[in-house]
RODO-2510 file (C-alpha; in nm, 4 decimals, decimal comma):
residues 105
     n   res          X          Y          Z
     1     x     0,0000     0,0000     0,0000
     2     x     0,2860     0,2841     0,0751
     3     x     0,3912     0,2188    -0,2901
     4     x     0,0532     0,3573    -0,4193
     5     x     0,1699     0,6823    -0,2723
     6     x     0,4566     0,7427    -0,4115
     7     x     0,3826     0,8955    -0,7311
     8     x     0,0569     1,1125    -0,5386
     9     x     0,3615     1,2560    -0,3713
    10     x     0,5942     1,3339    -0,6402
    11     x     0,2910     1,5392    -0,8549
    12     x     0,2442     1,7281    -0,5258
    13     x     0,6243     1,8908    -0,5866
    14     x     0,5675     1,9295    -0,9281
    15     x     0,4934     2,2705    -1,0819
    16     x     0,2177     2,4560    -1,0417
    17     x     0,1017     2,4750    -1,4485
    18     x     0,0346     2,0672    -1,4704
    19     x    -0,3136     1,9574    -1,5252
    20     x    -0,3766     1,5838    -1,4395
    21     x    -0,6441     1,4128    -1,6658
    22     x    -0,8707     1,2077    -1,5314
    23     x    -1,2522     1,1014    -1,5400
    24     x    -1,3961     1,4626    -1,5837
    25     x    -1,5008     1,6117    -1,8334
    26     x    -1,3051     1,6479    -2,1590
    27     x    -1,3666     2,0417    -2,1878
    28     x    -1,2681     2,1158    -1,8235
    29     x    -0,9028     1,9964    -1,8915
    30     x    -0,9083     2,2145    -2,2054
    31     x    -1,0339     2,4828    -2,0073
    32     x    -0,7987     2,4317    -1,7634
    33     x    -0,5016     2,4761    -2,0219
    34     x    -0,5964     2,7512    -2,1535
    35     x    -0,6427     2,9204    -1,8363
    36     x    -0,2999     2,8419    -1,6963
    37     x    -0,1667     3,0532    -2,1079
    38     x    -0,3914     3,3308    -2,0497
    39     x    -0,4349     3,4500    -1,6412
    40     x    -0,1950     3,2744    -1,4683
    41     x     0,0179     3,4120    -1,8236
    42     x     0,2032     3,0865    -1,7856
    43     x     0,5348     3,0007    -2,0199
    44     x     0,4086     2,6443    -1,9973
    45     x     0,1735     2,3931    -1,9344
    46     x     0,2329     2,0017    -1,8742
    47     x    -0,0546     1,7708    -1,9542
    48     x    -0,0220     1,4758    -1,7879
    49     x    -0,2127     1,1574    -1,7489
    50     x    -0,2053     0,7629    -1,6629
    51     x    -0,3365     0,4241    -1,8143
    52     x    -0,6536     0,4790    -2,0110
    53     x    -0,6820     0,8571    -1,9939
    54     x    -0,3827     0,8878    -2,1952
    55     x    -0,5326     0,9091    -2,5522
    56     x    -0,7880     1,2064    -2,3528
    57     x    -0,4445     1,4019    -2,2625
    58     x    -0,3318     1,3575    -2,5924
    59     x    -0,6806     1,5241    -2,7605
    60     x    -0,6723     1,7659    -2,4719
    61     x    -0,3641     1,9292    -2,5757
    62     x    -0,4418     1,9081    -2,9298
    63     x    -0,7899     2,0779    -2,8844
    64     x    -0,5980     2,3329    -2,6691
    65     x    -0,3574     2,3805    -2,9328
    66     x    -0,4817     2,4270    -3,2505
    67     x    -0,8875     2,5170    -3,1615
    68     x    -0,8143     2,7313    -2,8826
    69     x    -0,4644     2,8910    -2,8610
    70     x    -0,4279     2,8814    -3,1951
    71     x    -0,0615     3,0128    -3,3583
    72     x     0,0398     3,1344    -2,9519
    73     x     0,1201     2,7386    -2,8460
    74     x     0,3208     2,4456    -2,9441
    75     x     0,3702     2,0788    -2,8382
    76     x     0,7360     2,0992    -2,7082
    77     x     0,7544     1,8249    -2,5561
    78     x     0,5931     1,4676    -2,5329
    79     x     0,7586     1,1935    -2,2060
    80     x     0,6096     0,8461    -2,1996
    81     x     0,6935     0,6210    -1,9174
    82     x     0,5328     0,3285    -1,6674
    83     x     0,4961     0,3238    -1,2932
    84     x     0,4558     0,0258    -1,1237
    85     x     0,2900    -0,0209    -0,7899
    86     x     0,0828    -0,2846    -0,5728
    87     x    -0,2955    -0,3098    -0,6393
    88     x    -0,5871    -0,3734    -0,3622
    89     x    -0,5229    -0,7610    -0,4158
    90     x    -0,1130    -0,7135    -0,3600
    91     x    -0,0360    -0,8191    -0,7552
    92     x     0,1762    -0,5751    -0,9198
    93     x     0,0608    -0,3748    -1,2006
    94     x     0,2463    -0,1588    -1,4237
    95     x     0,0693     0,1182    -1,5770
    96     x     0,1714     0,3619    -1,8734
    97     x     0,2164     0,7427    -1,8225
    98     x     0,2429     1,0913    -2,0401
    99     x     0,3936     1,3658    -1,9939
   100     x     0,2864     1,6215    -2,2979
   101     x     0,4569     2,0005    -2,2196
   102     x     0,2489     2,2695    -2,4119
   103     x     0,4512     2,6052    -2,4549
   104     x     0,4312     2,9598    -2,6059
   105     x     0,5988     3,0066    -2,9323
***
């Protein structure tokens, strides 16, 4: 169990412009983005998300992008990677990560 709370630990020191995709809504992450680019006048903005909500990251930031902040924001950046960790039932399970770093031209 103490292995599950590793990585909730490590996104709590990372920077303040990262938006974490999860089960919500697919327009409050875009939202989200472009808020962090337009008040918060941020330099850049890291998408990230785990297992299945991967492929919603990935159309986050390219709805962001192109619809929204059109011509003012590029995909810099793209990190792919796996965590593993121990599951209610104590089996080990490996899931896939994504980093995807949005930032002003």
């Amino acid at each position: 169990m103490p292995e599950e709370k590793k990585p909730k630990e490590k996104k709590k020191t990372d920077n303040d412009n990262s938006i974490f995709v999860g089960g919500k809504p697919f327009m409050n992450y875009v939202t989200g983005v472009v808020m962090q680019f337009t008040t918060k006048n941020a330099d850049e903005v890291i998408i990230k998300a785990r297992g299945k909500f991967i492929s919603r990251a990935v159309d986050v930031a390219e709805v962001a992008a192109k619809r929204f902040l059109e011509n003012t924001v590029e995909v810099t950046n793209i990190d792919i990677d796996s965590e593993e960790f121990e599951n209610k039932e104590g089996k080990q399970i490996r899931v896939s990560t994504i980093e995807i770093t949005l930032s002003k031209e």
